[in-house]
N, C-alpha and C positions, 0 to 999 in steps of 0.2 A: 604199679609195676616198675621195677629196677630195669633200667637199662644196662648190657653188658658192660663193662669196662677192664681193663685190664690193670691189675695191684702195682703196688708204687715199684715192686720187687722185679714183675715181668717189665714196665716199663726201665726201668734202668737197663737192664740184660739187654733187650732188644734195644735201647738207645745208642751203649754200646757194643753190639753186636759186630764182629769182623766182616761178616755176608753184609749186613746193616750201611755200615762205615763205606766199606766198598765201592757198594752199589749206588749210592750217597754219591760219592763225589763223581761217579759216571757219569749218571745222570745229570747231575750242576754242570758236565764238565760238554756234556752233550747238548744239553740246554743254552749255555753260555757262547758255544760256539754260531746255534743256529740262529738266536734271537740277540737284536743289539740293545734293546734300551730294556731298565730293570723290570717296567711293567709290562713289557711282555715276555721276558723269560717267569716272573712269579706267575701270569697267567697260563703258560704252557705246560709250566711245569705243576700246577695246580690241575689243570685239564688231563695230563696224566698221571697222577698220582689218585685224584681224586673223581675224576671222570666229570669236572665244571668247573666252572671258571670262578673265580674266586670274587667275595660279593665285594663291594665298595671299604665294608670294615676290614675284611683279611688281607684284601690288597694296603691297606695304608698299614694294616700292622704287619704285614709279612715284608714290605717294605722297610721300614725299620727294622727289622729285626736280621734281614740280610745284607745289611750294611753296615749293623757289629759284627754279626755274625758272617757273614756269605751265605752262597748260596747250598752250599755241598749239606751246611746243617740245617736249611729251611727242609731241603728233603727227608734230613732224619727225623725232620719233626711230625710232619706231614705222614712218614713210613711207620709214624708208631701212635699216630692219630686212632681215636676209636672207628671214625668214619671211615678208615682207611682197614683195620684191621676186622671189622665186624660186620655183617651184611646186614643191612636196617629191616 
């Protein structure tokens, strides 16, 4: 059995999406302001994005990865996740 996913084509579009991008840096921007230290802004913002808290491995790599990046584009990663886009 395939599980859904979405083509390299729809991911890009939706990566960068204007609504996407937007609502992206709100969110980090609302995030940022309520929580002080990084693991727990990627846990909140993991908790609402994804509806749990992020396991030992996403925390250490979401960790890196908003520290090259920030945090505005952990959200657009997370907003074009399959876990995020498709009901299990």
């Amino acid at each position: 059995r395939r599980e859904s996913s979405s083509s390299a084509l729809q991911a890009l579009a939706l990566y960068n999406n204007k609504f996407v991008l937007h609502f992206s840096s709100e969110l980090a921007r609302d995030v940022e302001q309520s929580m002080n230290t990084l693991e727990d802004r990627i846990t909140a913002l993991t908790q609402r994005v994804l509806l749990r808290k992020p396991t030992v491995r996403e925390l250490q790599t979401f960790s890196e990865y908003v520290t090259r990046h920030g945090l505005a584009a952990l959200c657009r990663v997370l907003f074009n996740s399959n876990e995020y886009l498709f009901v299990g």
